[in-house]
C-alpha positions as CSV (number, residue, x, y, z in Angstrom):
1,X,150.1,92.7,104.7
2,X,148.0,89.6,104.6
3,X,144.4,89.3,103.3
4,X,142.3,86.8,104.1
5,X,139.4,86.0,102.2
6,X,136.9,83.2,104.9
7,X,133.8,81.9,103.1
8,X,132.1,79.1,104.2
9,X,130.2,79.4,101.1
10,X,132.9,80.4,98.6
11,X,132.6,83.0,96.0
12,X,132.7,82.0,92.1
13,X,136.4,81.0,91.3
14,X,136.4,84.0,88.8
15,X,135.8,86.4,91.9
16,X,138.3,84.8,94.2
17,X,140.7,85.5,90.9
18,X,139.6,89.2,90.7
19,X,140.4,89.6,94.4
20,X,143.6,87.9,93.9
21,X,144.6,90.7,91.2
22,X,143.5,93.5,93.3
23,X,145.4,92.4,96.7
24,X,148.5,91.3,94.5
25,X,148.8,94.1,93.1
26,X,148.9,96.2,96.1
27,X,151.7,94.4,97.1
28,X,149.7,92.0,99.5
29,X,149.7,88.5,100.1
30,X,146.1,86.9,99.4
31,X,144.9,84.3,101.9
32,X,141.7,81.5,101.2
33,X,139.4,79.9,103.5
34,X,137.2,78.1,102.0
35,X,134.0,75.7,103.5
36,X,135.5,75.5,106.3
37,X,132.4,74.2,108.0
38,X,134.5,74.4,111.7
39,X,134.9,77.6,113.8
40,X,138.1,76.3,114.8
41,X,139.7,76.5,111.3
42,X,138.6,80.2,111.2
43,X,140.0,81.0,114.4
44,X,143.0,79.4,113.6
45,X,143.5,81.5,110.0
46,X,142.5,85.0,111.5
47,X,145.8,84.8,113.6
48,X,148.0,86.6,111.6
49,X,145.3,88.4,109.2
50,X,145.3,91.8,108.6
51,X,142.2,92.4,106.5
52,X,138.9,89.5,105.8
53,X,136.7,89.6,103.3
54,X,133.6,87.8,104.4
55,X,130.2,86.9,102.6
56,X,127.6,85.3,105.6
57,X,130.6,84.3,107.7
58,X,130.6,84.7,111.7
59,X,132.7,87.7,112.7
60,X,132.1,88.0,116.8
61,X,133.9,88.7,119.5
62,X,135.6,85.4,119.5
63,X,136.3,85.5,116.0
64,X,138.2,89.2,117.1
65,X,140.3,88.3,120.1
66,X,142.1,85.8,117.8
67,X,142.2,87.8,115.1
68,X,145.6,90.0,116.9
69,X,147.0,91.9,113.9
70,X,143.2,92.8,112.4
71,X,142.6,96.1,111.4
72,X,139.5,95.4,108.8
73,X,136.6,93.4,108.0
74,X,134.6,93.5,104.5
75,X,131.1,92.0,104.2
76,X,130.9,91.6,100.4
77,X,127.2,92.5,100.5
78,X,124.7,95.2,101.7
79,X,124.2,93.3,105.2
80,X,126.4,93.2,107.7
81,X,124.2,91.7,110.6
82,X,127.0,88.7,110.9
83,X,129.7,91.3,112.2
84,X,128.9,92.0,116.0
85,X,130.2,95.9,115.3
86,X,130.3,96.8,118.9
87,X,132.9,93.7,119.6
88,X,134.8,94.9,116.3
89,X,134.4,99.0,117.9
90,X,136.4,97.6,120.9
91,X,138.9,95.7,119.0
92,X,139.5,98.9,116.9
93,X,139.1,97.0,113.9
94,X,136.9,98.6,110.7
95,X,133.8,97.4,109.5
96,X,132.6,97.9,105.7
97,X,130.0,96.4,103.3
98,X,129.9,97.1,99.7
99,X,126.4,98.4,99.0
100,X,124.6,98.4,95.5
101,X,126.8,95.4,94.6
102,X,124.0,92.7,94.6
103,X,121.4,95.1,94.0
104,X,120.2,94.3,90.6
105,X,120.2,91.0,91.5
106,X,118.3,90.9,94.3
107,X,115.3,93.1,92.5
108,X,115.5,90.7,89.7
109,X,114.9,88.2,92.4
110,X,112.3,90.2,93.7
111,X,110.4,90.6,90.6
112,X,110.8,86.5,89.8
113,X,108.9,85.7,93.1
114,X,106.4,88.5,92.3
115,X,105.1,86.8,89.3
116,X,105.7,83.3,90.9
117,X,103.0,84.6,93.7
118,X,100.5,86.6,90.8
119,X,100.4,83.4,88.7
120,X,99.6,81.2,91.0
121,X,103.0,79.1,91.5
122,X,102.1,78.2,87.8
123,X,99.9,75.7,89.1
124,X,97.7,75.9,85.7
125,X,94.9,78.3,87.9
126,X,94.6,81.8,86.0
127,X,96.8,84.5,88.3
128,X,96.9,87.9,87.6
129,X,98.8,90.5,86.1
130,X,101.8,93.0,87.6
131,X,101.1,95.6,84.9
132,X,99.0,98.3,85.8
133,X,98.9,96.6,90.1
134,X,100.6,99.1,92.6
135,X,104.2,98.2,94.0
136,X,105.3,99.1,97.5
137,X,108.6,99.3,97.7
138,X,109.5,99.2,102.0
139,X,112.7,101.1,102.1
140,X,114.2,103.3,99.5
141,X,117.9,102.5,99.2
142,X,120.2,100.9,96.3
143,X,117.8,97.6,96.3
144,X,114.4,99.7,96.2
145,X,115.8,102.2,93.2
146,X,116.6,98.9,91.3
147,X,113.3,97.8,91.6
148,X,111.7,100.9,91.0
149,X,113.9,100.9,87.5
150,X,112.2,97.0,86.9
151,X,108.8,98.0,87.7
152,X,108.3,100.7,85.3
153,X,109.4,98.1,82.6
154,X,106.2,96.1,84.0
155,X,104.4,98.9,83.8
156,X,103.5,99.1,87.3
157,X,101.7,101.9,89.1
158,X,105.0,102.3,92.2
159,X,105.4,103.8,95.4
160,X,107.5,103.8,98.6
161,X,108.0,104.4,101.9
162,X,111.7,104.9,103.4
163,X,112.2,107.0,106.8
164,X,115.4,108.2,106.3
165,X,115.0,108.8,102.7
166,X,113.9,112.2,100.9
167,X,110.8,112.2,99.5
168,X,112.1,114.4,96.6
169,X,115.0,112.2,96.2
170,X,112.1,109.2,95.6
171,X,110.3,111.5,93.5
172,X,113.0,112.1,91.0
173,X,112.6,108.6,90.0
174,X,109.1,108.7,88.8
175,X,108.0,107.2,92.2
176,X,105.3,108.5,94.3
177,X,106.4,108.8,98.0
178,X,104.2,107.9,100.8
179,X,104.1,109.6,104.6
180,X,104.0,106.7,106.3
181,X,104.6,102.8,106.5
182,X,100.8,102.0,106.8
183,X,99.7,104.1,103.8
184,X,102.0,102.2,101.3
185,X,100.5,98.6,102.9
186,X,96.8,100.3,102.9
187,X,97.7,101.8,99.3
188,X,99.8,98.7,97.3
189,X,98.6,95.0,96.1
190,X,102.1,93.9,96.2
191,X,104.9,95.1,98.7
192,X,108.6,94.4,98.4
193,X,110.9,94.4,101.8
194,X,114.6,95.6,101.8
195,X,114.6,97.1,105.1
196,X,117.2,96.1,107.5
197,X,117.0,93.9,110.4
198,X,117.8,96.6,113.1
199,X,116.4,97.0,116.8
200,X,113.7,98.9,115.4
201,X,112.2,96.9,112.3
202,X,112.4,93.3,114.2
203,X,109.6,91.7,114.1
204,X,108.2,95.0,112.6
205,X,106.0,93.1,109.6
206,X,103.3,92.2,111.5
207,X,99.4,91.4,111.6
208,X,98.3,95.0,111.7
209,X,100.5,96.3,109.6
210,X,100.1,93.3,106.7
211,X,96.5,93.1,107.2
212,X,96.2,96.3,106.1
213,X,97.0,94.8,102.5
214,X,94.3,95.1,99.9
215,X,92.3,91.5,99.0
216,X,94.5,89.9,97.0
217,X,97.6,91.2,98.5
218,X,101.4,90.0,97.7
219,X,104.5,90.3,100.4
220,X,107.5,89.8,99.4
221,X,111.0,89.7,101.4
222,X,114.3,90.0,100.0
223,X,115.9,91.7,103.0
224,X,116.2,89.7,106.5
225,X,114.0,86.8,107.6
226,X,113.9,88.8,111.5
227,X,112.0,91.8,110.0
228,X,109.0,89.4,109.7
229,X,106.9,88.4,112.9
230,X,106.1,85.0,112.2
231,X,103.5,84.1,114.3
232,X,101.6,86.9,113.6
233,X,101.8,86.3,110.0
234,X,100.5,82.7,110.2
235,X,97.5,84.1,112.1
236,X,97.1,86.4,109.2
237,X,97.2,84.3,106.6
238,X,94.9,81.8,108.3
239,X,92.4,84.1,108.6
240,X,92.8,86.2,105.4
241,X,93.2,83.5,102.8
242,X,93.6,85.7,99.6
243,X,97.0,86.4,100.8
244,X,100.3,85.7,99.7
245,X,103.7,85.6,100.9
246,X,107.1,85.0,99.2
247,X,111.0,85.2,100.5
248,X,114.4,84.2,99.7
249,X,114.9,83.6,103.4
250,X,113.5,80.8,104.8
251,X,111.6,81.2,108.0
252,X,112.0,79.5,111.2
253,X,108.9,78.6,111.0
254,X,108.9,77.2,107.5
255,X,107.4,73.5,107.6
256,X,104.5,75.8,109.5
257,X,103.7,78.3,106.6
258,X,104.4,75.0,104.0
259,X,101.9,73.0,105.7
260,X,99.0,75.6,106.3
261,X,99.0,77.7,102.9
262,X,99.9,75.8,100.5
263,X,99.5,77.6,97.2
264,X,99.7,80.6,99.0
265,X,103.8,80.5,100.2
266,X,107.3,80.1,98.8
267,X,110.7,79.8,100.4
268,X,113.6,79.2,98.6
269,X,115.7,76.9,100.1
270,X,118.6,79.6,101.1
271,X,119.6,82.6,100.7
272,X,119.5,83.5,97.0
273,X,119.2,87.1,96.4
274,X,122.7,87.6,95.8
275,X,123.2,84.6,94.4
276,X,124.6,85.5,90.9
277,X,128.1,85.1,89.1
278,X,127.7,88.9,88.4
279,X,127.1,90.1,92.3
280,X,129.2,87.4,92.9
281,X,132.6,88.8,91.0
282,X,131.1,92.4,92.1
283,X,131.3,92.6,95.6
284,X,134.5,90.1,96.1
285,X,135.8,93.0,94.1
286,X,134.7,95.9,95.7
287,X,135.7,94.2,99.1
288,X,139.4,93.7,97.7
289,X,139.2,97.4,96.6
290,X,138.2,99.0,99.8
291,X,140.6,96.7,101.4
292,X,143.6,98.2,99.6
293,X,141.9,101.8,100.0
294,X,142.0,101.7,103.5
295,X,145.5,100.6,104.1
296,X,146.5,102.9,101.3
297,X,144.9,106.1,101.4
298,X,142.8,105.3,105.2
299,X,139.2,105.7,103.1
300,X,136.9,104.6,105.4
301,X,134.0,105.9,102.4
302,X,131.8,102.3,103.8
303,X,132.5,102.0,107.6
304,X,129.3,100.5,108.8
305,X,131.0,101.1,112.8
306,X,132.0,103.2,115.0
């Protein structure tokens, strides 16, 4: 059985030696890919793959039809937006993630652009306190508990707003549930994102629902740079200029939101949420394991596909 582990951006050499351990000692034969920068190179290792671990990495139909002998795919991570799951459905090959892995660090993130935004960008204005402000969290799941857990520690006043979650399970946690998406944007000074990007929340952050933000109002987006609709953002912001907006993913229309609010915006320049030797090791690890699961024991606990 033959793993393959293809990462354009490659996991901390400490990971790659935890998956090593886990496959080996199944009995499989570990495989590396590594910046290959050319689809060619990964269409040329998937031939005789069994199993990939992944991180942002490509997997479509293409990707598939070489891949002959593939019977699984791990996205180490929450999202799994990179996988075309309907082309993997027909190949009868398995889709997982490996969610709460990069949790913790992507609410730490979270809470490091929050109190970039209150205080100003540390320009050497006076910002404001989180303590006491009230926190939106925009869907409940393993990123929203974990910042629920950092916010108390701020001292924060916290809600949240998730459709498919209980409000009882929210509750449990100290956190007030809300009834709808525009009460928690009409209710908080700050709101965090971790909703997916799915048909239905595309371009689903948007100039009604953002201007309903109180004056002074933070966004913040750790999830997926296609929940947010740009252009209606900019018009926002132009025209409401006591807002602020801050993201790990850098928009399309980035130079745009640079330019015109200045002060008032931060991108990083990638990706970072899960950017941490800890989430790192962690979901390399919990790929390999789920990996060896399946062909083991057939647990399919984190199929993300039909």
């Amino acid at each position: 059985m033959k793993i393959l582990v293809a990462t354009d951006k490659p996991f901390a050499k400490v990971a790659v030696d935890g998956i090593r351990k886990e496959v080996e000692a199944a009995g499989y034969e570990l495989a590396v890919l590594e910046k290959y920068g050319e689809k060619a190179k990964l269409l040329e290792a998937v031939k005789d793959a069994n199993a990939i671990i992944i991180r942002s990495d490509i997997i479509d139909a293409e990707v598939l039809d070489a891949a002959k002998d593939l019977k699984i795919v791990v996205r180490a991570g929450a999202g799994y937006d990179n996988v075309d799951l309907n082309a993997a459905t027909a190949h009868k090959v398995c889709v997982m993630n490996t969610p709460g892995q990069n949790s913790n660090a992507v609410a730490e993130l979270a809470f490091g652009l929050m109190v970039m935004a209150v205080r100003n960008f540390y320009n050497g204005t006076s910002g404001t306190e989180l303590k006491g402000k009230k926190l939106g969290i925009h869907a409940y799941g393993n990123v929203g508990r974990n910042v629920a857990r950092v916010a108390k520690g701020f001292g924060m006043e916290i809600y949240a707003y998730d459709a498919f979650c209980p409000k009882d399970v929210i509750e449990k946690d100290g956190v007030k549930a809300l009834d709808s998406v525009e009460e928690l944007y009409t209710t908080c000074n700050v709101v965090s994102l971790h909703i997916p990007a799915t048909a239905e929340t595309k371009n689903s952050i948007n100039y009604a629902l953002v201007g309903k933000m109180p004056k002074g109002g933070a966004l913040v987006n750790t999830a997926r740079k296609e929940v947010i609709n740009e252009a209606e953002l900019i018009k926002l912001m132009e025209e409401r200029t006591d807002l602020k907006y801050v993201t790990d993913i850098m928009p399309v229309a980035n130079e745009e939101f640079a330019a015109k609010f200045a002060g008032r915006y931060f991108s990083t320049p990638k990706k970072m949420g899960a950017q941490t030797a800890e989430a790192n090791i962690n979901a390399g690890i919990a790929a390999a394991k789920q990996i060896v699961g399946f062909f083991k024991d057939g647990c399919e606990k984190f199929r993300v596909n039909k």
